[in-house]
N, CA, C and O atoms as a GROMACS GRO file, in nm:
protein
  376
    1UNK      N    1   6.557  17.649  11.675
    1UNK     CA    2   6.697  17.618  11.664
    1UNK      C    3   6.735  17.519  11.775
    1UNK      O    4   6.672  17.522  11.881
    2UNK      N    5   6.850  17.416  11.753
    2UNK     CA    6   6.822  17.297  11.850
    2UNK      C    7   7.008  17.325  11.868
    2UNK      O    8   7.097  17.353  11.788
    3UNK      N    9   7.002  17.299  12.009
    3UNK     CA   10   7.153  17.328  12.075
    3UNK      C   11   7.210  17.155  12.057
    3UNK      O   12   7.163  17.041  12.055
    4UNK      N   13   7.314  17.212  12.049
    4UNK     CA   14   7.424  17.117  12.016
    4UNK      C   15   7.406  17.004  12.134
    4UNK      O   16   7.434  16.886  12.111
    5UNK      N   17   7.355  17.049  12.266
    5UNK     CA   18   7.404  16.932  12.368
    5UNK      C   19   7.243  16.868  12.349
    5UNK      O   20   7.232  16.750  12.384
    6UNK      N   21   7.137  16.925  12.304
    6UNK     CA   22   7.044  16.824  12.223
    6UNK      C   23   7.045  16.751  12.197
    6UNK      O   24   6.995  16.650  12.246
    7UNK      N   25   7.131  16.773  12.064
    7UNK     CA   26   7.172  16.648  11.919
    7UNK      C   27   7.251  16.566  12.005
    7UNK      O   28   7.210  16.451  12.010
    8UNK      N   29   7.305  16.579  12.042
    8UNK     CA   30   7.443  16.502  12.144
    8UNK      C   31   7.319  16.386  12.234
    8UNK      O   32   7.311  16.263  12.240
    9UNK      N   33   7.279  16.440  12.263
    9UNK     CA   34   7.137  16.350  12.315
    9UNK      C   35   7.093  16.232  12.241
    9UNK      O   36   7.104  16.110  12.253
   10UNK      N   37   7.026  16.334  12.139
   10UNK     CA   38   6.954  16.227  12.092
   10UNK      C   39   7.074  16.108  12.030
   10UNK      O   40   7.075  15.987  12.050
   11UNK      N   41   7.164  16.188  11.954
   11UNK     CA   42   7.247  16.045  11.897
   11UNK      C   43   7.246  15.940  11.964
   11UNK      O   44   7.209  15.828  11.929
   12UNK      N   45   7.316  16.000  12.126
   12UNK     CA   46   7.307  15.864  12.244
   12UNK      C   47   7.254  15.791  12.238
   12UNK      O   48   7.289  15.674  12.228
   13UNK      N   49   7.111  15.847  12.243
   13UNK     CA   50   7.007  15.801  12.308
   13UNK      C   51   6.942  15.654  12.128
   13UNK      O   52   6.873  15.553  12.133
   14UNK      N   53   6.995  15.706  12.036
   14UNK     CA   54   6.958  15.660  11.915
   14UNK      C   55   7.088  15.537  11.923
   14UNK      O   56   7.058  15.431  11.869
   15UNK      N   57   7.181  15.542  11.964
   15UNK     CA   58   7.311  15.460  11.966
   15UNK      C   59   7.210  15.359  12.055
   15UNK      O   60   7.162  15.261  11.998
   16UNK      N   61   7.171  15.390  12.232
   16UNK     CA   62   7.124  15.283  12.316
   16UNK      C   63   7.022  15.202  12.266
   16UNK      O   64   7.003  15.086  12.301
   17UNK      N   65   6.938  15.279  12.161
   17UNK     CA   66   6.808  15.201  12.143
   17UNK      C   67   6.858  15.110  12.034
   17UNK      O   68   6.804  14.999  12.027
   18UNK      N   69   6.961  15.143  11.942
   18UNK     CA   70   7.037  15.027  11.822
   18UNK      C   71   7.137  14.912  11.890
   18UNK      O   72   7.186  14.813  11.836
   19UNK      N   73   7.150  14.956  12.022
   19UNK     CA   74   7.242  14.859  12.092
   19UNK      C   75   7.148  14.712  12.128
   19UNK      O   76   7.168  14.593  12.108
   20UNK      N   77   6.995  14.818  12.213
   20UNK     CA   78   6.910  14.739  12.284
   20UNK      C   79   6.853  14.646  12.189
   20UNK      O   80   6.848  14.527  12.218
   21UNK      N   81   6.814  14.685  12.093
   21UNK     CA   82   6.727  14.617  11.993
   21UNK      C   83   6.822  14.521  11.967
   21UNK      O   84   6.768  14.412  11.983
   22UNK      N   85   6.980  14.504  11.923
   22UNK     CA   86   7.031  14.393  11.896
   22UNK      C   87   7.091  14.309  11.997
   22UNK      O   88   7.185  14.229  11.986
   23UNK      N   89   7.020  14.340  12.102
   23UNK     CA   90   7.034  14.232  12.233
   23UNK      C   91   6.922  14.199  12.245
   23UNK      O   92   6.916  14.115  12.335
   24UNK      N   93   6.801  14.225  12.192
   24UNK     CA   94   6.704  14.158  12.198
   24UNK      C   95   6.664  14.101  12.083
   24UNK      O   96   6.544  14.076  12.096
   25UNK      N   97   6.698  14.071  11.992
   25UNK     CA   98   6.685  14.045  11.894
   25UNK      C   99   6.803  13.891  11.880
   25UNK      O  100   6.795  13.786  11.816
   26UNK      N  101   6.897  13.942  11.969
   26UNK     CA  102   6.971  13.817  12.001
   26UNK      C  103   6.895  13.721  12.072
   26UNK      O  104   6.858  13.607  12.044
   27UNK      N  105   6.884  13.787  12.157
   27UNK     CA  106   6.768  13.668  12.285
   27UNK      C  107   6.660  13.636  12.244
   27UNK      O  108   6.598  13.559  12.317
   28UNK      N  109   6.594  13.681  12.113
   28UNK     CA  110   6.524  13.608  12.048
   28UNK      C  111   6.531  13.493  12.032
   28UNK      O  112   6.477  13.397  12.087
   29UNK      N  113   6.647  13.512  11.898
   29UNK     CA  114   6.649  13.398  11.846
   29UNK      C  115   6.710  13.318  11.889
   29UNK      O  116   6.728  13.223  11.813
   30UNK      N  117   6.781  13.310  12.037
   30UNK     CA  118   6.859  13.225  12.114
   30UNK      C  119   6.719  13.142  12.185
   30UNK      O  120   6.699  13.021  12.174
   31UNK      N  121   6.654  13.214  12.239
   31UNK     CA  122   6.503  13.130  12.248
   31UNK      C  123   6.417  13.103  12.176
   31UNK      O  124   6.322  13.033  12.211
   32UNK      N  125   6.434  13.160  12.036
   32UNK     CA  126   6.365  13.051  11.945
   32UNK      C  127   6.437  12.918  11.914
   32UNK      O  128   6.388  12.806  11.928
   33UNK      N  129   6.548  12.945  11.876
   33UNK     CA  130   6.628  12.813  11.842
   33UNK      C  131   6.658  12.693  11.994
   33UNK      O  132   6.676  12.576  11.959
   34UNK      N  133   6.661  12.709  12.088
   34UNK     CA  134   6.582  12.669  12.204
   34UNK      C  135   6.458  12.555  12.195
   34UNK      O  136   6.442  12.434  12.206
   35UNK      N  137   6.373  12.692  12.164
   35UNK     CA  138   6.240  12.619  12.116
   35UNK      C  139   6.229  12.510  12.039
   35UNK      O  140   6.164  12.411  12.073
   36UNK      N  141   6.290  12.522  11.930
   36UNK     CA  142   6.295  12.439  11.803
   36UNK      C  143   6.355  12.323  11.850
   36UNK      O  144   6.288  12.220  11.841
   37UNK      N  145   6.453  12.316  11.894
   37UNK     CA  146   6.524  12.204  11.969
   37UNK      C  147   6.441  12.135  12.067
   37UNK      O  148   6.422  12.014  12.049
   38UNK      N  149   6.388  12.192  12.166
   38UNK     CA  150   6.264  12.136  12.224
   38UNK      C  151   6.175  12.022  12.176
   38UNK      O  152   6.133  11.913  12.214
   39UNK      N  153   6.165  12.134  12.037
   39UNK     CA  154   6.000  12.089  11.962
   39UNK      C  155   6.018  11.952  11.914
   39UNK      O  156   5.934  11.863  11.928
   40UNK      N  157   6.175  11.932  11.832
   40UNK     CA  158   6.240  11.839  11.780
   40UNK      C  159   6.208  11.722  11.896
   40UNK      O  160   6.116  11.644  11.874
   41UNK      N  161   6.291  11.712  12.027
   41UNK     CA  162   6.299  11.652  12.131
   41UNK      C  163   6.189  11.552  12.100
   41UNK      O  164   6.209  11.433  12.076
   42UNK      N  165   6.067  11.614  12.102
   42UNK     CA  166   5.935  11.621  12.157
   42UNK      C  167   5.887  11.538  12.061
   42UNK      O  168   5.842  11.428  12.094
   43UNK      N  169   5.892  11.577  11.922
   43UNK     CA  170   5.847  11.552  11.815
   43UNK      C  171   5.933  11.358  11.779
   43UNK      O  172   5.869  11.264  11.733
   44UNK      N  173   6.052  11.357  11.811
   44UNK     CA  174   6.082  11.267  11.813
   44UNK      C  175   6.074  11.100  11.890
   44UNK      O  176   6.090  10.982  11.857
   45UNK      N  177   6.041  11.174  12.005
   45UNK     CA  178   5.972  11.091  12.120
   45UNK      C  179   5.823  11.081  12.059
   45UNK      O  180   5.783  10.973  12.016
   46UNK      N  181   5.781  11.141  12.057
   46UNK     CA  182   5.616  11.110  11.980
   46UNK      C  183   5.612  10.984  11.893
   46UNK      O  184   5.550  10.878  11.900
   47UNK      N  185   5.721  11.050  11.788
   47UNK     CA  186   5.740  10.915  11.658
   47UNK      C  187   5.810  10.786  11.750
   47UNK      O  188   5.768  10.678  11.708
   48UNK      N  189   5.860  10.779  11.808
   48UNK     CA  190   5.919  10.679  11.860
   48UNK      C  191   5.796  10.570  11.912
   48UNK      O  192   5.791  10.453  11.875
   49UNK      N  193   5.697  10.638  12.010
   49UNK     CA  194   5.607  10.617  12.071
   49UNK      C  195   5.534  10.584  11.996
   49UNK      O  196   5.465  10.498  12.050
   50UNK      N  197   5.486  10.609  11.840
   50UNK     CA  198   5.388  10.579  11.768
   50UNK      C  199   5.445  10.409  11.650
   50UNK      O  200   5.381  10.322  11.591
   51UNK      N  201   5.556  10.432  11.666
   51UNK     CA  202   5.622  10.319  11.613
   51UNK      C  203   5.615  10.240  11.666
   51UNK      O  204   5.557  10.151  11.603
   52UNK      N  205   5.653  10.203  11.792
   52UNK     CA  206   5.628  10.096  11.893
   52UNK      C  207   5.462  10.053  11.894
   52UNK      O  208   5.428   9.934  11.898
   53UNK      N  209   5.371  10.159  11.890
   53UNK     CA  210   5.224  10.098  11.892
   53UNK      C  211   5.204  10.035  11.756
   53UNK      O  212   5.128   9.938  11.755
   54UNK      N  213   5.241  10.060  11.679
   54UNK     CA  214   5.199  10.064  11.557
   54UNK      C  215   5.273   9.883  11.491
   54UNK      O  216   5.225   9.811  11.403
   55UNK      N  217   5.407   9.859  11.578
   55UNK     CA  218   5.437   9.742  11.547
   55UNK      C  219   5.380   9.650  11.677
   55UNK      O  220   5.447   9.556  11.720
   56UNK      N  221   5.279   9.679  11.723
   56UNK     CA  222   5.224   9.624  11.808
   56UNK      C  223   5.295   9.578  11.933
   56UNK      O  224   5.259   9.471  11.983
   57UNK      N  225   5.389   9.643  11.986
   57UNK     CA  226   5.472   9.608  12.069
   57UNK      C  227   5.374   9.675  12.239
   57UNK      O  228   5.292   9.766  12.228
   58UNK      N  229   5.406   9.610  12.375
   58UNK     CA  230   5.335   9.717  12.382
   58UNK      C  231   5.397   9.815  12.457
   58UNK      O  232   5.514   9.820  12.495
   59UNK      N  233   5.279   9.919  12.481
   59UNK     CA  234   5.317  10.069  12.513
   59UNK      C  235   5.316  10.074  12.630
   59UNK      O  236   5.213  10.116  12.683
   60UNK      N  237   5.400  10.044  12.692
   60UNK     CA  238   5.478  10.054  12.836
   60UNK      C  239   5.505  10.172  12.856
   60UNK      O  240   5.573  10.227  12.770
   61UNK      N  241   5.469  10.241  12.959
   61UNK     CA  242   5.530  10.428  12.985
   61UNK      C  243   5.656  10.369  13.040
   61UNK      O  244   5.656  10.301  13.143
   62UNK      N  245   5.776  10.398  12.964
   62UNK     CA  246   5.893  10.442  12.941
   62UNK      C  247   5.935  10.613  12.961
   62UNK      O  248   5.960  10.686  12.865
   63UNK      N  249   5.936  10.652  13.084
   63UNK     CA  250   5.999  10.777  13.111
   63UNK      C  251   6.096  10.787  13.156
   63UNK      O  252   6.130  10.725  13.256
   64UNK      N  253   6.166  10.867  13.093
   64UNK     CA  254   6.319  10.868  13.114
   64UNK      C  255   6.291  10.983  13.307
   64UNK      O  256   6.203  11.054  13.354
   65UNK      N  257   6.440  10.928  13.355
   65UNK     CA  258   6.426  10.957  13.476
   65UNK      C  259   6.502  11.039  13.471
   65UNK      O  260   6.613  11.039  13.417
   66UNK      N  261   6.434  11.141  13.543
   66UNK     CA  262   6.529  11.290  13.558
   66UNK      C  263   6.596  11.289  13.740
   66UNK      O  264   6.508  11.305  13.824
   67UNK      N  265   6.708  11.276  13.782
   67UNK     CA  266   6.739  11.316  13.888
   67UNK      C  267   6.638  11.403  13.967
   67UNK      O  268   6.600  11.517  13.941
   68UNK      N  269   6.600  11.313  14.082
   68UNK     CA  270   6.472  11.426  14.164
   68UNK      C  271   6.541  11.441  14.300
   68UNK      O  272   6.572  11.344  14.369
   69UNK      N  273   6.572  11.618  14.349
   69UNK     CA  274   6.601  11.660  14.448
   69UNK      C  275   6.497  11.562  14.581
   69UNK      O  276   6.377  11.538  14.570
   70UNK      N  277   6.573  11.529  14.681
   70UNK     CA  278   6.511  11.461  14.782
   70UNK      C  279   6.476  11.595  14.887
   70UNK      O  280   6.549  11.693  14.896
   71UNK      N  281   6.358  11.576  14.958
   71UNK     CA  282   6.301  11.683  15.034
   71UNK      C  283   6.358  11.673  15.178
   71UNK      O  284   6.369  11.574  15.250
   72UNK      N  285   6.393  11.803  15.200
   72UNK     CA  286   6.440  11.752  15.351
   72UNK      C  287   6.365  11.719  15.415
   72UNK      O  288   6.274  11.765  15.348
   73UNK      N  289   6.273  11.636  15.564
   73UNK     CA  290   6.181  11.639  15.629
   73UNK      C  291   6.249  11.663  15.779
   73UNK      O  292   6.328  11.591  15.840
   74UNK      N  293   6.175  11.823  15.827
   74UNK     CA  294   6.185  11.853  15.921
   74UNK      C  295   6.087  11.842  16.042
   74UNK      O  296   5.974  11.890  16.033
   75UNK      N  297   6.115  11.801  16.117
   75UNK     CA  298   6.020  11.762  16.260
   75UNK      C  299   5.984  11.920  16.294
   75UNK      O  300   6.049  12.024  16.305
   76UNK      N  301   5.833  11.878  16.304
   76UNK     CA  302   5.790  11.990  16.380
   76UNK      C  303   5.769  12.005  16.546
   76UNK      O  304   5.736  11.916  16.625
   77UNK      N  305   5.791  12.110  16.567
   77UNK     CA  306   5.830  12.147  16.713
   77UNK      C  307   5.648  12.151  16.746
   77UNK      O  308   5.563  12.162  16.658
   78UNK      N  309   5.623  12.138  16.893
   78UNK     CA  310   5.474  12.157  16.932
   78UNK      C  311   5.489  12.309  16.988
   78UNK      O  312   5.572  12.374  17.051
   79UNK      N  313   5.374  12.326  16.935
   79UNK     CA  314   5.358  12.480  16.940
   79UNK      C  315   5.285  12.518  17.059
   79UNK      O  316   5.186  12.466  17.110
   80UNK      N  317   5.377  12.655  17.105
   80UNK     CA  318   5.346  12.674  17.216
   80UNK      C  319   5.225  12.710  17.265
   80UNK      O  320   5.156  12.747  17.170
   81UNK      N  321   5.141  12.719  17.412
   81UNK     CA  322   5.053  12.775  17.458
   81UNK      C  323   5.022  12.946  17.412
   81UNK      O  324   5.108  13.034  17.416
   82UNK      N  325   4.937  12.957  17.386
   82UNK     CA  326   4.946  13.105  17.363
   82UNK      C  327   4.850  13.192  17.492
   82UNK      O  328   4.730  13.191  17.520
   83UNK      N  329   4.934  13.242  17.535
   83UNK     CA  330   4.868  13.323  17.684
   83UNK      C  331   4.856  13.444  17.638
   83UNK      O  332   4.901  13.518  17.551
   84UNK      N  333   4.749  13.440  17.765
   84UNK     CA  334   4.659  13.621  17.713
   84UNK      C  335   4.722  13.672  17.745
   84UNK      O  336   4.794  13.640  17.840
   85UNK      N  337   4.729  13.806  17.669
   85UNK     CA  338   4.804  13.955  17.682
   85UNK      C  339   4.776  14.026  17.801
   85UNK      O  340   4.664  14.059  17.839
   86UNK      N  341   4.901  14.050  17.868
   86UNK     CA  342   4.882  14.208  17.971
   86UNK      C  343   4.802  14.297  17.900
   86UNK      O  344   4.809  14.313  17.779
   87UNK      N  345   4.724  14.356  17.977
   87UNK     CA  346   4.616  14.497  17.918
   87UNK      C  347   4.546  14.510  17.978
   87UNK      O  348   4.544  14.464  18.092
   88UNK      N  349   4.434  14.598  17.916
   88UNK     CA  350   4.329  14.654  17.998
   88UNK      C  351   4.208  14.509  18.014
   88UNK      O  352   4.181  14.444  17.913
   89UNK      N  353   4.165  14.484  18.106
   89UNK     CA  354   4.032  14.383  18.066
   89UNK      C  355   3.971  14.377  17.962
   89UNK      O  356   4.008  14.456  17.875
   90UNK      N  357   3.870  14.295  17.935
   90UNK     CA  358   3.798  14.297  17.843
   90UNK      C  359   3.638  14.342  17.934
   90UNK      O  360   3.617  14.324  18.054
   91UNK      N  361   3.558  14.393  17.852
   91UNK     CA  362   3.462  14.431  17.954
   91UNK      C  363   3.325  14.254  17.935
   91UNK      O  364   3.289  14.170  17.853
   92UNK      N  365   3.305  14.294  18.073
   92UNK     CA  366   3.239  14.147  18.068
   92UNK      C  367   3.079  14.125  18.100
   92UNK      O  368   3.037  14.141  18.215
   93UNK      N  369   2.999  14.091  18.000
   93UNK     CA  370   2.881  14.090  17.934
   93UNK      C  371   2.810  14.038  18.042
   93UNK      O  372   2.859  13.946  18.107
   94UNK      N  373   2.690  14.090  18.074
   94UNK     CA  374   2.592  14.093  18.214
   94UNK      C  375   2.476  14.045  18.134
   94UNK      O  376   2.367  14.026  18.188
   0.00000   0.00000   0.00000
């Protein structure tokens, strides 16, 4: 015999997993269709590229320029002496 705060359970628990599945099922196909758009991109630049060879023009790499973050360059400091540790001696080989 199954107590009421059981069933109460599982429904929940059957509600979260019908919730989860259609959030992933969203983000699927939000990254498939993504993809596809990509592929298109890609696919179109190809043909572009094969047209130009093909009317014998020539094939100059033409890359489109993406904004490139500039690197900071930081001066390095000279690094210090490193002095031996307070302690016991080291024992010394006869």
């Amino acid at each position: 015999m199954t107590t009421s705060y059981k069933l109460e359970a599982i429904r929940a628990l059957k509600a979260r997993k019908k919730i989860q599945f259609a959030e992933e099922a969203e983000a699927l196909s939000a990254k498939k269709t993504e993809q596809a758009k990509a592929d298109a991109e890609n696919a179109a630049r190809i043909a572009k590229k094969l047209k130009r060879i093909e009317n014998g023009e020539s094939a100059a790499v033409v890359e489109e320029s993406k904004p490139v973050a500039k690197k900071k360059v930081t001066k390095k400091t000279a690094s210090k002496k490193v002095t031996k540790k307070a302690g016991r001696p080291s024992k010394k080989k006869a």
